[in-house]
BARO-297626 format. One record per residue (C-alpha): residue number from 0; x, y, z; residue in three letters. Coordinates in steps of 0.5 Angstrom, whole numbers, plus 500, padded with zeros to 3 digits. Layout:
% residues N
NUM  X  Y  Z  ALA
...
END
This chain:
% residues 305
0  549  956  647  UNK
1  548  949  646  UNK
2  545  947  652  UNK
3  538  948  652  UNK
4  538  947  660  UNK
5  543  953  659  UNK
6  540  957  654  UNK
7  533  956  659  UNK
8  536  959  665  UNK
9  538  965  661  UNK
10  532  966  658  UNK
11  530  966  665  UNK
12  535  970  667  UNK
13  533  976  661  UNK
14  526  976  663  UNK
15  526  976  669  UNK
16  520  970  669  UNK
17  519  963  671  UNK
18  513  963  667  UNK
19  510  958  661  UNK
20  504  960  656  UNK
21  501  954  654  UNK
22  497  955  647  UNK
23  491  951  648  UNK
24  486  954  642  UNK
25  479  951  644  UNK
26  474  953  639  UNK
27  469  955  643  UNK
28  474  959  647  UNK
29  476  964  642  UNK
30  474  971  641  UNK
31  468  971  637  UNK
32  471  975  631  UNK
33  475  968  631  UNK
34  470  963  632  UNK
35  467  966  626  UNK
36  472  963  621  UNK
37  473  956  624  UNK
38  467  952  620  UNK
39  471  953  613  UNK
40  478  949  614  UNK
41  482  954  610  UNK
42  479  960  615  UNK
43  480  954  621  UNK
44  488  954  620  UNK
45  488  962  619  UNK
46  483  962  625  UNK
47  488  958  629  UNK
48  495  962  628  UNK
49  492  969  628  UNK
50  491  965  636  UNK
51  497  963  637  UNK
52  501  969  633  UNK
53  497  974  638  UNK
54  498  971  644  UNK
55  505  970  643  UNK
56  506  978  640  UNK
57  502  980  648  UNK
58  507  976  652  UNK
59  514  975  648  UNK
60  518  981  652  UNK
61  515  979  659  UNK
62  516  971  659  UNK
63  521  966  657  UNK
64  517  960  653  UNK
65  511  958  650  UNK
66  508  951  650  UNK
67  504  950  644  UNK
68  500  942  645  UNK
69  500  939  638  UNK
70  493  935  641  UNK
71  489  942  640  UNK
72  492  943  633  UNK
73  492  936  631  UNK
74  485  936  632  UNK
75  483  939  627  UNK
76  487  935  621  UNK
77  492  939  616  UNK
78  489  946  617  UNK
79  492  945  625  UNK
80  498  942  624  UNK
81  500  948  619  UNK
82  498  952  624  UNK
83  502  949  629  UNK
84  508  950  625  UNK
85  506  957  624  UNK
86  505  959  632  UNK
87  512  954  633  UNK
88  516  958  628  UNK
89  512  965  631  UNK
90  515  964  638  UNK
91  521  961  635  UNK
92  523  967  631  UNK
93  521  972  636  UNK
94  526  969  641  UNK
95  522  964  645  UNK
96  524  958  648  UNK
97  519  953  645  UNK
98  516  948  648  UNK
99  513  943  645  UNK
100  508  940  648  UNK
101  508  933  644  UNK
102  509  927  650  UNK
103  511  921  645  UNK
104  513  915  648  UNK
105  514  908  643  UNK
106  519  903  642  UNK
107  526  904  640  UNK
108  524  905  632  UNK
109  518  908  633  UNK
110  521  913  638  UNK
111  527  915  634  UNK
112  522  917  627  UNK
113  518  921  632  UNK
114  525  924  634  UNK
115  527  925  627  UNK
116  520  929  625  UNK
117  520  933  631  UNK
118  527  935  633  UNK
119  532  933  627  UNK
120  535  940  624  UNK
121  535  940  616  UNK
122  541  941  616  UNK
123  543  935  619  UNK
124  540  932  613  UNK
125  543  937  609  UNK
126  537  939  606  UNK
127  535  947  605  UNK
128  529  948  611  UNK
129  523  944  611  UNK
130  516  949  611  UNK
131  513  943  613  UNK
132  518  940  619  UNK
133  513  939  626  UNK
134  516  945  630  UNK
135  521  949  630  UNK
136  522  946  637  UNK
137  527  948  643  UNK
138  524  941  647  UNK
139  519  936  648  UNK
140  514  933  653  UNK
141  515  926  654  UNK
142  512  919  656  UNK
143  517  914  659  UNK
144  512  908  660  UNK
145  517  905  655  UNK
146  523  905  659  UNK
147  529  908  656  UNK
148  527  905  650  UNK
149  522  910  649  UNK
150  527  916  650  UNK
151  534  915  648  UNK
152  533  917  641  UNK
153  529  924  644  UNK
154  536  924  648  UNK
155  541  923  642  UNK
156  537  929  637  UNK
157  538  933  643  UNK
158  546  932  644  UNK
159  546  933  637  UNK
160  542  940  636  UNK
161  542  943  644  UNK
162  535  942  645  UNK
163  532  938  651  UNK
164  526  935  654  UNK
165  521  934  659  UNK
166  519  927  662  UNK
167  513  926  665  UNK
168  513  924  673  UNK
169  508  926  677  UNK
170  503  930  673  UNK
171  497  935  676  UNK
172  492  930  674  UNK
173  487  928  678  UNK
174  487  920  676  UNK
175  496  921  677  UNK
176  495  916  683  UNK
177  492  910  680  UNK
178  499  909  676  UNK
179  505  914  678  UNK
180  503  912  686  UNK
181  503  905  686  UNK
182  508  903  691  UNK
183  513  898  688  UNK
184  518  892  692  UNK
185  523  897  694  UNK
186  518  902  698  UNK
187  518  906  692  UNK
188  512  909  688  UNK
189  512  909  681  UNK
190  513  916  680  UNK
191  519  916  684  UNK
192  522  911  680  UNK
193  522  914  674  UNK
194  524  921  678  UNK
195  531  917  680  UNK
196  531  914  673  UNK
197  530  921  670  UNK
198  535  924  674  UNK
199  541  919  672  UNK
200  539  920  663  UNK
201  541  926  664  UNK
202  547  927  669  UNK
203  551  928  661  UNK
204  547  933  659  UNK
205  549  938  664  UNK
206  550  945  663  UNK
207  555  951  665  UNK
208  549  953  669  UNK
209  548  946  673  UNK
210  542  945  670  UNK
211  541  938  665  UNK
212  538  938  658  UNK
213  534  932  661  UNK
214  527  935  665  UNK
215  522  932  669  UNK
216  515  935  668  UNK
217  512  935  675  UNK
218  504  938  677  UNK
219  504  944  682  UNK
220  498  940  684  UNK
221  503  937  689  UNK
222  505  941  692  UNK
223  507  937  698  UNK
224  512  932  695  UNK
225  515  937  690  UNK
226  521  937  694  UNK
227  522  930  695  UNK
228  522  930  688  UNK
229  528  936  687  UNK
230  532  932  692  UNK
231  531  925  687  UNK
232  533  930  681  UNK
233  537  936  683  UNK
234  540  938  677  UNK
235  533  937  672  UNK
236  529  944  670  UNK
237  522  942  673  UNK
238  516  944  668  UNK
239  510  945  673  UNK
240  503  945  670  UNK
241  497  945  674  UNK
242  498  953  676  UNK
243  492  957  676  UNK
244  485  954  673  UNK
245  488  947  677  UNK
246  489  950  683  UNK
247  496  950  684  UNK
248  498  957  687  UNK
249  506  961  687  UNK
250  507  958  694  UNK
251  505  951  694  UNK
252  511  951  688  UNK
253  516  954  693  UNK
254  520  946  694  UNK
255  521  946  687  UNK
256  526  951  686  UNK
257  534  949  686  UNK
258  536  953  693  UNK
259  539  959  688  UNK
260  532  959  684  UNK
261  533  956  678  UNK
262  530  950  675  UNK
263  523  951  673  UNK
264  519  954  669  UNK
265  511  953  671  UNK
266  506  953  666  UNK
267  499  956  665  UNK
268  494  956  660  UNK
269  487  957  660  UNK
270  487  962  666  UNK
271  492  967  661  UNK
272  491  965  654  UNK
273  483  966  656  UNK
274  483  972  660  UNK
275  479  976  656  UNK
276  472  971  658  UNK
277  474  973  665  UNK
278  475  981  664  UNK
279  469  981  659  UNK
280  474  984  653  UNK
281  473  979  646  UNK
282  476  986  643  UNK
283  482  986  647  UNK
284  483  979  648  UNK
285  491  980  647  UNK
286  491  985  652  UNK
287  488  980  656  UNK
288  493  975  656  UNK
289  498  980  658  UNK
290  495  983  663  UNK
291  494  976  666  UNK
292  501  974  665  UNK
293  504  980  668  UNK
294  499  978  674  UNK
295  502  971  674  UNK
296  510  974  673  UNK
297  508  978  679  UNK
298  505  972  683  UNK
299  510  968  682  UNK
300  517  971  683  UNK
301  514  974  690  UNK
302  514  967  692  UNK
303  521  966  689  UNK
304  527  963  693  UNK
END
């Protein structure tokens, strides 16, 4: 499929799952045999994917999408970033729906460098796979502070290889309101405006399914204005963070749903990818994560329309 809103509504379709591991590898949260490795750069990078790859392997046949955040690789210099090109490459190769969690936003020329880096095919350049391209990516998170401007070139390389992205509207933190709920001349705030602008860049970007290739990331800590925001974007595939360790729960989600289920992928990191602190199981910390990502799967397809 081309389309990446096609290609998400199937993957959740197979998986039965509207669930989206996120890959947050703390140091001081790794299981102690990992946390062993992380003082040498070398073992860091290792210590890193072996994370990564494992959670991966515990939850690849029961959700659609993983969403490794480039910050918790990028802290760690070279080492992290090649191990994030190996997690990312990981899911990508085991049939994941790989999101990631980057949320550029810059100027024009700026924008279309970090298009170019992080979705650009290699063949479209005509050269042989890079080992070193940022990714493999089916999506990215984004920061439209810029306007347009900012997005255009990530819309452009999405129409080209049949990726899509997630555009930051109304996110779960709790500092949000001090910038997205400023009410503006037309009685708006500033989240609903960008929800109306989201909406209208990705009205060419729809697929068979309906669903655009032009996502809105919107916090499951609002559970109140959810479906608000599906009646400004009613063709966009949500990206709902702040489930679990935030606060948000499975029924709270309820108004981000289209009326045929579809249309939304949520997101928890800490509350699966650490289970293993919470059971007290350092040695099954992969059967952890998928014990709390089954419990998830059920949570959440219990209050699916």
């Amino acid at each position: 499929m081309d389309n990446f809103g096609d290609r998400l509504s199937a993957a959740i379709e197979e998986k039965k799952s509207v669930a989206v591991i996120g890959i947050d590898p703390t140091l001081d949260r790794l299981p102690p045999a990992l946390q062993e490795m992380v003082d040498d750069p070398v073992n860091k990078q290792d210590a890193l994917e072996i994370f990564g790859k494992g959670i991966i392997d515990a939850v690849k046949d029961i959700v659609p999408a993983v969403k490794p955040n480039i910050a918790f690789f990028e802290a760690h210099g070279i080492a992290g970033l090649m191990a994030y090109i190996t997690v990312c490459a990981h899911a990508h190769s085991n049939g994941l729906i790989v999101v990631g969690d980057v949320k550029r936003g810059d100027i024009g020329s700026t924008a279309a460098a970090y298009a170019a880096g992080l979705m650009r095919a290699p063949a479209k350049a005509g050269k042989l796979a890079n080992p070193f391209q940022i990714g493999p990516h089916d999506c990215v998170t984004l920061n439209p502070y810029l306007g347009y401007d900012s997005i255009g070139p990530f819309i452009d390389e999405a129409q080209e290889n049949g990726q899509g992205m997630y555009i930051l509207v109304k996110t779960s933190n709790p500092s949000s309101e001090e910038l997205q709920d400023l009410k503006l001349e037309n009685g708006q705030t500033v989240a609903q405006s960008t929800a109306r602008l989201v909406n209208i860049w990705g009205k060419a970007m729809k697929g068979k399914s309906g669903l655009s290739s032009v996502g809105a990331v919107v916090g499951a800590t609002h559970p109140e204005e959810l479906a608000m925001y599906r009646e400004l974007m009613p063709d966009t595939p949500f990206l709902i963070p702040g489930y679990g360790a935030q606060g948000g729960t499975a029924e709270g989600i309820k108004g981000a749903y289209r009326k045929d289920g579809t249309g939304v992928l949520v997101n928890a990191s800490r509350s699966v990818i650490f289970a293993w602190q919470k059971e007290n199981s350092p040695q099954d910390w992969q059967g952890a994560a998928r014990r709390a990502a089954e419990v998830m799967n059920q949570d959440l397809n219990s209050a699916r329309p």
